[in-house]
C-alpha positions, 0 to 999 in steps of 0.5 A, a space after each residue: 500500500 501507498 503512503 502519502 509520502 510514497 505517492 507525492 514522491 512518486 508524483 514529483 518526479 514524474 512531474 520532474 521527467 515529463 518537465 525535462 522531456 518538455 523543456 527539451 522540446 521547446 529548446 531553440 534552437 536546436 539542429 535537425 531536431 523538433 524545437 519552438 522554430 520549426 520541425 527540424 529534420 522531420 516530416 512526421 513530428 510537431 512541437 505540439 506533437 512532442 508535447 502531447 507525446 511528453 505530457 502523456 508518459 506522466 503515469 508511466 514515469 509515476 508507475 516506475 516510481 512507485 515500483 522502485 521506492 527504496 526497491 532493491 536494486 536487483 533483476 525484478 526491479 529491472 524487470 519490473 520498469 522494463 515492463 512499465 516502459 514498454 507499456 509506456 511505449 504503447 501509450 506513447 505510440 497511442 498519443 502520437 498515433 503511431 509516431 515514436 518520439 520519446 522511445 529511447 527517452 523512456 528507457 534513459 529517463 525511466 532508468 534515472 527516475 527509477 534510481 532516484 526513488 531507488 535510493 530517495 535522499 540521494 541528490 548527487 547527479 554522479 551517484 545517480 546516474 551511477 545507480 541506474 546504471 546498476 539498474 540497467 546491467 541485469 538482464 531482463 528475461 522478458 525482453 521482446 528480441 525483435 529486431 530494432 533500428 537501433 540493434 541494427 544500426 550498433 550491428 553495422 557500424 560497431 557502436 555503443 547504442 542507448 542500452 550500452 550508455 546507460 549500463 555505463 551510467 551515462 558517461 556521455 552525461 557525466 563527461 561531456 554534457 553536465 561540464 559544458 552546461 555548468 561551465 557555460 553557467 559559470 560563464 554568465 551564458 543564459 539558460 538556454 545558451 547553456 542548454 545548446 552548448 549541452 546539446 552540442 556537446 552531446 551531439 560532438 561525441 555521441 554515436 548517435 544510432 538515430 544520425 546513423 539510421 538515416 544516415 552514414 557515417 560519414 554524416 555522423 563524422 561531419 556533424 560531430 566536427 561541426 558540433 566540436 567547431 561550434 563550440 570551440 567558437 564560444 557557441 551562440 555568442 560569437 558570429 562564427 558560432 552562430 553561422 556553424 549552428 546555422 550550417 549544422 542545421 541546414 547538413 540535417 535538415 537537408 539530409 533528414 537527419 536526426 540526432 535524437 540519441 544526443 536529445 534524449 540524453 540532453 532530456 536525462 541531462 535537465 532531470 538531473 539538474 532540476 
């Protein structure tokens, strides 16, 4: 049974994922992704499609919550939220009548949310992330086996996928996306400044399965050089930064070219800091 305290904890941090998802979202700008501006690199997605999708997923983060207060980290709890978030993928599936917009940010959110009501007290975003990779690392024996977009790309081209990211405990997070956000904080950059440079950050070393789906190597090579440039120019606050952003969209958009990995962990990114 439910105390009040469980379930008010519970709430928060559902309310704590589908925000972070949101605000995801509606940063902008963003290249080849949805955003506040326009679709990006996407025919099938809106911002307000990305919004009902987000908003929808409350009860699915809430249903891992509850199942992981103070839970063991073990095999059932993993194989407890794995089921939770595939049927969480049929609800999202359902509100954006067959569009996947968050699935990959269900398994990296439903893990975090899953640590954090794990161990309750626990604030540092290091630790957690730690946890869930704990989490992640056992097998689930109920795990459908049927080929995915991802499973077949981390086959072709020999790179780490999502699941790999999070048994690692986010390594992309811990090295290259937090750093860029706090540094760019320290630099007296606005919030959505920060946020970009996370993104970019993200988008420059990821091996993103999503760039690679669509795509080549060769694009995800050009985009992560381009990332890397953005960056090295101070990113939106100097001329050549924002003329490389401008040109990094315009490589996505023009070649339908996604980096939805590098945005979900951007999502994991935002709950951790919240």
């Amino acid at each position: 049974m439910l105390t009040l305290n469980h379930s008010a904890f519970a709430a928060s941090l559902a309310a704590k994922a589908v925000k972070a998802l949101v605000e995801e979202a509606l940063l902008t700008p963003k290249p080849g992704l949805v955003d506040a501006r326009d679709n990006g690199s996407h025919t099938d997605m809106s911002i307000d499609l990305m919004l009902a999708s987000a908003r929808a997923l409350e009860d699915t983060f809430r249903e891992i919550a509850n199942v992981s207060y103070l839970h063991p980290v073990d095999q059932t709890l993993r194989e407890q939220i794995a089921l939770i978030g595939r049927e969480g993928e049929k609800v999202m599936l359902r509100a954006t009548n067959g569009v996947n917009t968050h699935k990959g940010a269900i398994w990296a959110l439903g893990l975090l949310t899953s640590a954090q009501a794990a161990f309750p007290k626990e604030r540092d975003p290091h630790q957690i992330m730690s946890i869930a990779g704990r989490i992640a690392s056992f097998h689930d024996r109920y795990r459908p086996m049927q080929q995915t977009n991802g499973r077949t790309v981390k086959k072709k081209y020999a790179v780490v996928g999502a699941e790999e990211e999070a048994k690692l405990g986010f390594p992309h997070i811990r090295d290259e996306a937090l750093p860029a956000l706090l540094r760019a904080r320290a630099c007296g950059k606005t919030e959505v400044e920060a946020r970009i440079e996370a993104l970019l950050a993200l988008m420059a070393c990821v091996d993103d399965t999503c760039i690679l789906h669509r795509g080549q190597l060769t694009d995800l090579m050009a985009i992560q050089r381009m990332a890397t440039a953005f960056l090295a120019a101070d990113g939106l606050r100097t001329q050549s930064g924002r003329k490389l952003l401008y040109r990094l969209s315009e490589y996505c958009n023009v070649r339908q070219l996604s980096p939805g990995g590098s945005a979900d962990l951007l999502a994991a990114t935002l709950f951790l800091i919240d």
